[in-house]
Every structure is written in C-alpha cells, then in structure tokens.
OpenMM code with the backbone's topology and positions (N, CA, C; nanometers):
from openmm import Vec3, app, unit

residues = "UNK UNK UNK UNK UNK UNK UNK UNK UNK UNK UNK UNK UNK UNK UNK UNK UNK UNK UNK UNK UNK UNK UNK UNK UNK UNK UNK UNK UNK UNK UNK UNK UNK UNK UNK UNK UNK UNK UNK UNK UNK UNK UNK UNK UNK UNK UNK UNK UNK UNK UNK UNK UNK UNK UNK UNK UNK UNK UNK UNK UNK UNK UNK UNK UNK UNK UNK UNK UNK UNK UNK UNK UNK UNK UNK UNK UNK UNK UNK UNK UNK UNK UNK UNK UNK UNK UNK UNK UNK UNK UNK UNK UNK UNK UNK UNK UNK UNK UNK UNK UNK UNK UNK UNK UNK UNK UNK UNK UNK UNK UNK UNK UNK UNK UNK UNK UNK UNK UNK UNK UNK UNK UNK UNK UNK UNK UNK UNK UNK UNK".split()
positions = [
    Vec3(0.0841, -0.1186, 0.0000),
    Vec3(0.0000, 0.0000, 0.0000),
    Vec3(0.0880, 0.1240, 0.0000),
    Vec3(0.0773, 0.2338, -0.0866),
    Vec3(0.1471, 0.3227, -0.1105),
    Vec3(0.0539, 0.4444, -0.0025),
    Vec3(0.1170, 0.4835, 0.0533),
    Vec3(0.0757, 0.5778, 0.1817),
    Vec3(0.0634, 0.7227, 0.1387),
    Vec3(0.2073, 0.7669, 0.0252),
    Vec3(0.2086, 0.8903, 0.0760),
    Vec3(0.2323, 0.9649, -0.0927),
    Vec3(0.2591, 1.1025, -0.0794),
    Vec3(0.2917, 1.1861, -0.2185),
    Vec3(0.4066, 1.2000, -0.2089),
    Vec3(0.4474, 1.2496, -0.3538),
    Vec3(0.5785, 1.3171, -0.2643),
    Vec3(0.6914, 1.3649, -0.4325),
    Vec3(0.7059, 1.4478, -0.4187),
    Vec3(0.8256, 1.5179, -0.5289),
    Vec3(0.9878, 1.4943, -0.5303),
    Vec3(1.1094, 1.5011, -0.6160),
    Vec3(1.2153, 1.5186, -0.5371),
    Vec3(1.2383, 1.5939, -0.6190),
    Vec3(1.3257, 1.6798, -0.5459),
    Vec3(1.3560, 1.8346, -0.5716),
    Vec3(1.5252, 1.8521, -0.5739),
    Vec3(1.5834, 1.9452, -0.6579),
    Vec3(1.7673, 1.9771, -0.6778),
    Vec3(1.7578, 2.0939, -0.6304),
    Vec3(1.7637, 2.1075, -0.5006),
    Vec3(1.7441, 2.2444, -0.4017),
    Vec3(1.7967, 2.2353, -0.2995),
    Vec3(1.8896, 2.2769, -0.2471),
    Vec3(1.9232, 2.2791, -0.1013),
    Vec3(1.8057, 2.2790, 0.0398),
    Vec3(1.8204, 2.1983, 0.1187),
    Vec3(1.7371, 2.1643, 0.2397),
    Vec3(1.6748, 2.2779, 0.2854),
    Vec3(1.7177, 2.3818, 0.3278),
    Vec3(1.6623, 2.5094, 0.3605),
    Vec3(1.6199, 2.5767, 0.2552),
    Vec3(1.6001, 2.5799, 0.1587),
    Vec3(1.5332, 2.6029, 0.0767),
    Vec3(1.3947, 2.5723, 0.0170),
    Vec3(1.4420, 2.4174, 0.0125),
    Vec3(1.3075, 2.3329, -0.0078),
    Vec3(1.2004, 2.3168, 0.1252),
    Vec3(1.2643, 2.3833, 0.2718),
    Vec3(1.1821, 2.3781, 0.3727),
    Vec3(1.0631, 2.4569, 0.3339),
    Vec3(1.1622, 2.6268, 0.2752),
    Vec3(1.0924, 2.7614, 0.2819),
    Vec3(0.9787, 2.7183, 0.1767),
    Vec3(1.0137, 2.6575, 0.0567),
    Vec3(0.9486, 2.6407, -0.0474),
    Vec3(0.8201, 2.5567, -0.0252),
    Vec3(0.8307, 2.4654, 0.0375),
    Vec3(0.7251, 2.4062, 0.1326),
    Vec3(0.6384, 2.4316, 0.2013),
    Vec3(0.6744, 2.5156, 0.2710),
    Vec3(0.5802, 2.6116, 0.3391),
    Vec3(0.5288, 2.6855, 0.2930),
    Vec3(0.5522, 2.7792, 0.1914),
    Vec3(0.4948, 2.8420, 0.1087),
    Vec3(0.4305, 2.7966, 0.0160),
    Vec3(0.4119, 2.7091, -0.0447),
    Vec3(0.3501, 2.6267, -0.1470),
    Vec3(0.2096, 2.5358, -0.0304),
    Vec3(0.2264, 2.5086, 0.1058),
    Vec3(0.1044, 2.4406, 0.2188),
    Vec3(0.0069, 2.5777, 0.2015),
    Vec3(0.0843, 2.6900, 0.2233),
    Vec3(0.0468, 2.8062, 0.2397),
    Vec3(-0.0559, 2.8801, 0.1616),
    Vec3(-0.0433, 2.8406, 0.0744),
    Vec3(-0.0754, 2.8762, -0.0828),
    Vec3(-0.2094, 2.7786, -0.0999),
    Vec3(-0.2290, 2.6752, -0.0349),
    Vec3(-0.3504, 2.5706, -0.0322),
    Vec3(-0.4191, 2.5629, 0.0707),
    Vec3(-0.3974, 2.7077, 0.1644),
    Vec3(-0.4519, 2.7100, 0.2786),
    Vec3(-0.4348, 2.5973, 0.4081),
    Vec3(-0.3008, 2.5262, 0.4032),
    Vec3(-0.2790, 2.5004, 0.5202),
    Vec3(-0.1469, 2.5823, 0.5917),
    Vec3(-0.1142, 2.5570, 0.7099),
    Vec3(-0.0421, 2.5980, 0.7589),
    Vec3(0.0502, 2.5084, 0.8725),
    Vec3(0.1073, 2.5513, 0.9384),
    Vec3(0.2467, 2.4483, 0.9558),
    Vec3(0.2136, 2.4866, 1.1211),
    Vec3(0.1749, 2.3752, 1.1903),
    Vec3(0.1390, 2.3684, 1.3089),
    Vec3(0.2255, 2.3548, 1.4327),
    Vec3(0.3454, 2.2261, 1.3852),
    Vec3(0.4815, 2.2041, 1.4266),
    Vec3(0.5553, 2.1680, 1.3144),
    Vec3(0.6714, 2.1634, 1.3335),
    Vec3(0.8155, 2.1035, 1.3338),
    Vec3(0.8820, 2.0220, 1.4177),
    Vec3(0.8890, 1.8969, 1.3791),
    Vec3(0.9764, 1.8380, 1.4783),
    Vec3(1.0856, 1.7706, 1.3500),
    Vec3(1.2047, 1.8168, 1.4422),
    Vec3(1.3524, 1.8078, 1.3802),
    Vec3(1.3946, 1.6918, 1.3882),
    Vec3(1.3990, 1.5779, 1.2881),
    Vec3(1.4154, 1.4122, 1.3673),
    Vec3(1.5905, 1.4425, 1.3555),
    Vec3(1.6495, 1.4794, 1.3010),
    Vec3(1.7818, 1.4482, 1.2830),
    Vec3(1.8192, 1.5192, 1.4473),
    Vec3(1.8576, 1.6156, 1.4504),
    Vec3(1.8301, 1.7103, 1.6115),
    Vec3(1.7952, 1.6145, 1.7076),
    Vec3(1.7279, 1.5379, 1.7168),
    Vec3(1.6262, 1.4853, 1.8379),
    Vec3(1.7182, 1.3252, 1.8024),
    Vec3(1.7212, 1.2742, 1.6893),
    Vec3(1.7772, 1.1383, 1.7262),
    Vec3(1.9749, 1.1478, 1.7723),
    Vec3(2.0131, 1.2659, 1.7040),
    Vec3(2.1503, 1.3160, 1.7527),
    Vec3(2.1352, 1.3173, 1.9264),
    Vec3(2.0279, 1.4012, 1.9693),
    Vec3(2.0460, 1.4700, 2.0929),
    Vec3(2.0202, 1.3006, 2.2019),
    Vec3(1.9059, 1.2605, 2.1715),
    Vec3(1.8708, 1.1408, 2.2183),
    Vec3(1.9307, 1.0111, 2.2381),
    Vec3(1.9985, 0.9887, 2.0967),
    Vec3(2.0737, 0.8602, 2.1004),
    Vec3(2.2183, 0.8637, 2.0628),
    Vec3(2.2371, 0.9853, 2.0134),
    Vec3(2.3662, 0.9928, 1.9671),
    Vec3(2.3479, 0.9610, 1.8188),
    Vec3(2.2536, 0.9404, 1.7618),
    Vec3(2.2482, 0.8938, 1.6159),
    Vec3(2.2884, 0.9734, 1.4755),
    Vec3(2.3179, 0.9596, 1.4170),
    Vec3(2.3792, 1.0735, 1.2720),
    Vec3(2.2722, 1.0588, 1.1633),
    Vec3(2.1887, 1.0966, 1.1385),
    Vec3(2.0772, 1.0590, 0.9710),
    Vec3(2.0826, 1.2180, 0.8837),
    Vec3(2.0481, 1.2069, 0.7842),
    Vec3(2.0654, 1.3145, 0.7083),
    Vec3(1.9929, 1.4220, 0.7298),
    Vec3(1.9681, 1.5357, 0.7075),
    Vec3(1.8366, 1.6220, 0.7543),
    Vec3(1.6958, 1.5548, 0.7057),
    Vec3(1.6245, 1.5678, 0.8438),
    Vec3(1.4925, 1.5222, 0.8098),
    Vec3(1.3900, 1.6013, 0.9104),
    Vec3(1.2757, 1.6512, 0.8832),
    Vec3(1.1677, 1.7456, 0.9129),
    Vec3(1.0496, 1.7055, 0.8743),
    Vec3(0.9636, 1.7134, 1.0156),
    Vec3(0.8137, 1.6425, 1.0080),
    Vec3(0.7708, 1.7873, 1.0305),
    Vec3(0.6756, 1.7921, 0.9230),
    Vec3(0.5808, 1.9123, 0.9291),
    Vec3(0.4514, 1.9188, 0.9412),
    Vec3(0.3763, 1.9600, 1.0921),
    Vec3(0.2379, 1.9162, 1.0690),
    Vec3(0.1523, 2.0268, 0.9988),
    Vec3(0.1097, 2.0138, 0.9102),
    Vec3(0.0187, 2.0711, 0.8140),
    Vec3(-0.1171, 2.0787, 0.8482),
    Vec3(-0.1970, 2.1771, 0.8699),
    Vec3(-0.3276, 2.2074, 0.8835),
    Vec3(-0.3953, 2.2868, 0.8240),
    Vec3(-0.4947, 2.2256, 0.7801),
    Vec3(-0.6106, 2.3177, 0.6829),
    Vec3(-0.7171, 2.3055, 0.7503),
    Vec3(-0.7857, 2.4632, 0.8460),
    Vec3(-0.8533, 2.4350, 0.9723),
    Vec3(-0.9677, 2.4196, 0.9075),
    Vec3(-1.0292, 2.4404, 0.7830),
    Vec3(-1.1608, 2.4361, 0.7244),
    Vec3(-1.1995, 2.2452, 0.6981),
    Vec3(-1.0719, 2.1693, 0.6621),
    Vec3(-1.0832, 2.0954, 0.5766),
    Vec3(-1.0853, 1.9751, 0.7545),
    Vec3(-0.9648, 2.0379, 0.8472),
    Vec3(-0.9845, 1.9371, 0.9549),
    Vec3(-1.0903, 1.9773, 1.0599),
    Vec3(-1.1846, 2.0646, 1.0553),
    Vec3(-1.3281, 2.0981, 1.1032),
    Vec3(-1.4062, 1.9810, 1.0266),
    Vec3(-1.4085, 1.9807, 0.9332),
    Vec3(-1.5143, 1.9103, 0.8049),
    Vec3(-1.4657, 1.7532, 0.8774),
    Vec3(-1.3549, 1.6924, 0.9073),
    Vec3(-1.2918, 1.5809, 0.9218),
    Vec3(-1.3179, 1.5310, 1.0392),
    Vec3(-1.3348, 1.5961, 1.1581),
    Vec3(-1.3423, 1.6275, 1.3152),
    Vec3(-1.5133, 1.6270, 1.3036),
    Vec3(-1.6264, 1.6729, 1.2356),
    Vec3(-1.7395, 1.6854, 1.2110),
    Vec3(-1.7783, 1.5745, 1.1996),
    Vec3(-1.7442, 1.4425, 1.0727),
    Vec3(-1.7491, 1.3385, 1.0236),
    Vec3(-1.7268, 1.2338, 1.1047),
    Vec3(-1.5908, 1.2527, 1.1757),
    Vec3(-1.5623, 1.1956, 1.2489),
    Vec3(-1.4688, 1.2295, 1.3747),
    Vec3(-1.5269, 1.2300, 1.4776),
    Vec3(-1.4501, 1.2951, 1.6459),
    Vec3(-1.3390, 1.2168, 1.6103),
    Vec3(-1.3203, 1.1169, 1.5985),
    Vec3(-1.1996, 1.0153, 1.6377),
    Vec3(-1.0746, 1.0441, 1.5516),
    Vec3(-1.0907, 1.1165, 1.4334),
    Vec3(-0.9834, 1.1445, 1.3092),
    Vec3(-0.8943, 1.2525, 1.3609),
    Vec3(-0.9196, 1.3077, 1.4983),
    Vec3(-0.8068, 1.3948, 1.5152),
    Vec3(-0.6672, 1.2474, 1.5323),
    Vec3(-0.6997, 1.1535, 1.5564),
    Vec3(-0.6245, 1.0857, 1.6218),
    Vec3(-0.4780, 1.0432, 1.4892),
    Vec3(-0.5225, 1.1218, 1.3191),
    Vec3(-0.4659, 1.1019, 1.2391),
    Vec3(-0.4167, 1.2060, 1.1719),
    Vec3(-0.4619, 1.3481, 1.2620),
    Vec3(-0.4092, 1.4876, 1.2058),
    Vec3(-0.3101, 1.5424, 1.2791),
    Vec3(-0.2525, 1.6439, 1.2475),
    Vec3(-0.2349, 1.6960, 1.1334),
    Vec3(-0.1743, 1.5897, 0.9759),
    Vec3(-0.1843, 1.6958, 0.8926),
    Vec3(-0.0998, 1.6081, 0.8141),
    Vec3(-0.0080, 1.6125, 0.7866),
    Vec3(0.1043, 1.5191, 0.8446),
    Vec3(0.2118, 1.5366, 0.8052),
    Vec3(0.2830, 1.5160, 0.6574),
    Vec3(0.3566, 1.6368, 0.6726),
    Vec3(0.4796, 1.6192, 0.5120),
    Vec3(0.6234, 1.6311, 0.6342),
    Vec3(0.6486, 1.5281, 0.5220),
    Vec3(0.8230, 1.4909, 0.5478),
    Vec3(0.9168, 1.5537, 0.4270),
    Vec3(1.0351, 1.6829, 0.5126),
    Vec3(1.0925, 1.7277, 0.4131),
    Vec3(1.2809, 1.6057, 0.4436),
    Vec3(1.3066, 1.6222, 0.3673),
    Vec3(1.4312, 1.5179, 0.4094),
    Vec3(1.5231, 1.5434, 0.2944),
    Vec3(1.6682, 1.5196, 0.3306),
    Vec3(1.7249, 1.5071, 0.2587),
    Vec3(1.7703, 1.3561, 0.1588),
    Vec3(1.7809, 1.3529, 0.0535),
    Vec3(1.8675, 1.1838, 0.0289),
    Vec3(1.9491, 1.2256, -0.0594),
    Vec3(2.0684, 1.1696, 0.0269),
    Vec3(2.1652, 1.2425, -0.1281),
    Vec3(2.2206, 1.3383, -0.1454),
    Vec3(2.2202, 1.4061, -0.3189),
    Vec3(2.1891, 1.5546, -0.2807),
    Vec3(2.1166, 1.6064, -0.3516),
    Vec3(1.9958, 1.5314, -0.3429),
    Vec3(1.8584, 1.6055, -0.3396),
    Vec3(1.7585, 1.6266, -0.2164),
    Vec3(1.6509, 1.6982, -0.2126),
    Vec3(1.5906, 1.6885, -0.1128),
    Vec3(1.4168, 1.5864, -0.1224),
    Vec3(1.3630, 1.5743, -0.0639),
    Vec3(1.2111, 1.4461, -0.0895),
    Vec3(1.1602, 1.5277, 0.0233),
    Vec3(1.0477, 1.5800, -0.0631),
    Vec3(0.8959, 1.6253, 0.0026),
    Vec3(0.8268, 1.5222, -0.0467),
    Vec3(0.7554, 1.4916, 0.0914),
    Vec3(0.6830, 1.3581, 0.1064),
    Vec3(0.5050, 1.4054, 0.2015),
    Vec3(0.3699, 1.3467, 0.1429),
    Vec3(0.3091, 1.4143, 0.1952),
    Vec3(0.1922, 1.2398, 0.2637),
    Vec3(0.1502, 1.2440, 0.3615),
    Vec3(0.0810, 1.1434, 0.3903),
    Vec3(-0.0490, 1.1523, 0.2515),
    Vec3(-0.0930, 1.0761, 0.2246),
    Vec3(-0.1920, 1.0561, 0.0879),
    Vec3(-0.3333, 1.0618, 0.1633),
    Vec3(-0.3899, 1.1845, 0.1942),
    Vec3(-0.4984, 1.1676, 0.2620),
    Vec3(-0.6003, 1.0609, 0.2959),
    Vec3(-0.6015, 1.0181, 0.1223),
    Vec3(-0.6767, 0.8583, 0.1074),
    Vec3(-0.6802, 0.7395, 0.2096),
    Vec3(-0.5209, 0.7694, 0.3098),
    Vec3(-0.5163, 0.6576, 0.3930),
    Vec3(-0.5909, 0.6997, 0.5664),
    Vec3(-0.6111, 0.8097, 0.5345),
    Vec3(-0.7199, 0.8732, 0.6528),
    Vec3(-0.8305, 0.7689, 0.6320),
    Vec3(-0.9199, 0.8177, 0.5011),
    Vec3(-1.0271, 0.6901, 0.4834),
    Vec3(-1.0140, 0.5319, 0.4872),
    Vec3(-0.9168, 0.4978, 0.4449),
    Vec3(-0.8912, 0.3650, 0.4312),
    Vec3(-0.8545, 0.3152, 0.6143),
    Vec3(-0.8096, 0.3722, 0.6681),
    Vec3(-0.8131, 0.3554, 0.8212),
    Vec3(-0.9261, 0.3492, 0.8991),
    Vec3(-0.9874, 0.4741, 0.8958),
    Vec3(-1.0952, 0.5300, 0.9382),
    Vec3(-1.2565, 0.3933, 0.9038),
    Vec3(-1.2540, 0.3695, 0.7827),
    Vec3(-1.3412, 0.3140, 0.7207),
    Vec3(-1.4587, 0.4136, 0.6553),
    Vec3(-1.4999, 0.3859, 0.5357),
    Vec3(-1.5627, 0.4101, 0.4358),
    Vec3(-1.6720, 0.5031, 0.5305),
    Vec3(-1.7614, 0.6030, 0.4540),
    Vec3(-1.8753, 0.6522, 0.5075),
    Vec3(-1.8507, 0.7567, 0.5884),
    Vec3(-2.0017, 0.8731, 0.6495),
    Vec3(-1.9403, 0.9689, 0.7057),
    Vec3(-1.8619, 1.1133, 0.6773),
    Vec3(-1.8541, 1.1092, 0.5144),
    Vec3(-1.8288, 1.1950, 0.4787),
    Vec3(-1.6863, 1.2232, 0.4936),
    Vec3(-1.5412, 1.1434, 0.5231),
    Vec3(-1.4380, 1.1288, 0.5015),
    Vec3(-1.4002, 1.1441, 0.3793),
    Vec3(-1.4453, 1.0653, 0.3159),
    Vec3(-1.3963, 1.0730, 0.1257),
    Vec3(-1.3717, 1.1662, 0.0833),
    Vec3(-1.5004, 1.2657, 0.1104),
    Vec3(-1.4782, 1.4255, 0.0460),
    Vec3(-1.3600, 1.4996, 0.1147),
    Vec3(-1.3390, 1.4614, 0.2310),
    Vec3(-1.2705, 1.5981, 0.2803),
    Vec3(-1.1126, 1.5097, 0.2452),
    Vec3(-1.0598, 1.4017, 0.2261),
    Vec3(-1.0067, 1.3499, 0.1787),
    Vec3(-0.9460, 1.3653, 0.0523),
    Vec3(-1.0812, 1.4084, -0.0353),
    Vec3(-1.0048, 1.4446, -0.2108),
    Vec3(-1.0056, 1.5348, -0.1941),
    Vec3(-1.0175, 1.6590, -0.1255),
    Vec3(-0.9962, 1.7937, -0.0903),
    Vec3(-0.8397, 1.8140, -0.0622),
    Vec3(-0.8265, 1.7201, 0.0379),
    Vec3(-0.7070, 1.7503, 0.0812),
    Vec3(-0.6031, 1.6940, -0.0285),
    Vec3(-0.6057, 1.5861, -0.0989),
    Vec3(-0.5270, 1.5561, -0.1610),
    Vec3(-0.4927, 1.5885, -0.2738),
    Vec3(-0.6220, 1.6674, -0.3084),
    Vec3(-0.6317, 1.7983, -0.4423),
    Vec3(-0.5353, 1.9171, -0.4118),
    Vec3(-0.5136, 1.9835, -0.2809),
    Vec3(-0.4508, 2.0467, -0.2729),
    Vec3(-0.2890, 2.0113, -0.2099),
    Vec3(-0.2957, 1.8943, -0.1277),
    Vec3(-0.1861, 1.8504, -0.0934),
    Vec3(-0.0664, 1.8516, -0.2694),
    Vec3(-0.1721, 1.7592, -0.3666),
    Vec3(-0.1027, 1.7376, -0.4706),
    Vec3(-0.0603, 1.8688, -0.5550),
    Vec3(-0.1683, 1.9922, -0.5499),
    Vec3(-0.1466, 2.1245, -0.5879),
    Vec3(-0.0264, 2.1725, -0.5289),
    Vec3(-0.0200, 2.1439, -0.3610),
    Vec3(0.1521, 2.2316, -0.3525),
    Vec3(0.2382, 2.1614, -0.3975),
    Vec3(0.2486, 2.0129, -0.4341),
    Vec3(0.3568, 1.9540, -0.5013),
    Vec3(0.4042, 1.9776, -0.6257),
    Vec3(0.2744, 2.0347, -0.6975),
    Vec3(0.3126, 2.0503, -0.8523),
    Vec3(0.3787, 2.2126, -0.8251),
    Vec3(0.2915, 2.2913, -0.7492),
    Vec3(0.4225, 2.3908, -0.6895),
    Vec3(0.5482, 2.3924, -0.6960),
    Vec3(0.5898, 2.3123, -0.6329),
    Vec3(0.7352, 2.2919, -0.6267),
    Vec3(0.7971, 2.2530, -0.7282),
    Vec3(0.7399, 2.1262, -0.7955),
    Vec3(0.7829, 2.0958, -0.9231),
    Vec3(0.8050, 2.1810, -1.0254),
    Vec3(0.7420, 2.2999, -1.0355),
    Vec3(0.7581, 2.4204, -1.1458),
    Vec3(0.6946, 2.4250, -1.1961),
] * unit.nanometer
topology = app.Topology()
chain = topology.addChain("A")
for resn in residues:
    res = topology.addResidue(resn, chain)
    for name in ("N", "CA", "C"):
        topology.addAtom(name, app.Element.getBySymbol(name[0]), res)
C-alpha cells in the first residue's frame, strides 16, 4: 500500500523547507509544528541521519469538516509532510490523505474531505515541481 505523495527536488534543504511552506500556504494550510528528527535522534541517542523534518500541516476548514465526520480522526491529524534530505537532493513527502479513509473506514463523509485535501496537498507539489 502506497501511503504517501511526494516530489524530489535539486534544491538545497533550507530552501526546499521555505518552499514548502509556502507552497502548504498557498492551499490554505499551515504548519502547526516542526519536529527536527535528525536534532532529536543526535540529541537522544547519539544517532547521525541526514536532515529530516516532520511538518504538521493544517487546513482548519478541511480538519473541522474531518473532526465533524468523524470525532476520532483527530487521532490522524495533522498532516504530516516529510521534508528530508537523500543524497543531494531533497524528498517532500506528503501522507496521501486517502489513507485517513482507508483507516478510518468508508462513510461519514471522510472521502470528500479526503479528495480535498489531496487535491490540494497534490497542488503544492506541482508547486514545487515548477
């Protein structure tokens, strides 16, 4: 099962963060946290991985509509995009809303707010892409 979206980009890491954000931005979500895995598994375990950044993404119209349908779906928001490095390129990676429903189960009005999100999730990707 393929989970998620996702672009790869010839951009430096801080770049492709800013670009990211601005392109969520642009589809009306917005960036709720950051959590720094490279930072946190360094600080924690001593571990070395390449830059990697969980971004929780929120579109308060679209996770009202989701939270409406269903109380229990906060338990799968925000949505995260993973910015990361491999290489030397960078991979924006976006959870595939679709697997909200496919978890959740069918009905309830998930679906819609689902191709919503993934209409625009996929809109900031082609963003980036050019």
């Amino acid at each position: 099962m393929d989970y998620g979206l996702g672009v790869r980009l010839d951009q430096p890491f801080a770049q492709a963060v800013e670009a990211v954000t601005a392109a969520l931005k642009e589809q009306g979500f917005g960036v709720l946290t950051t959590i720094d895995v490279r930072a946190t598994l360094r600080e924690k375990i001593g571990a070395e991985i390449e830059d990697y950044l969980i971004l929780g993404a929120c579109n308060p119209a679209l996770a009202h509509r989701a939270l409406q349908a269903d109380p229990r779906i906060g338990l799968l928001l925000p949505c995260n995009v993973v910015v990361r490095t491999d290489g030397g390129a960078t991979v924006v990676e976006a959870a595939d809303p679709q697997t909200m429903v496919t978890l959740a189960g069918p009905g309830g009005g998930l679906g819609d707010v689902a191709d919503e999100a993934a209409q625009r999730l996929n809109a900031a990707l082609d963003t980036l892409r050019g």
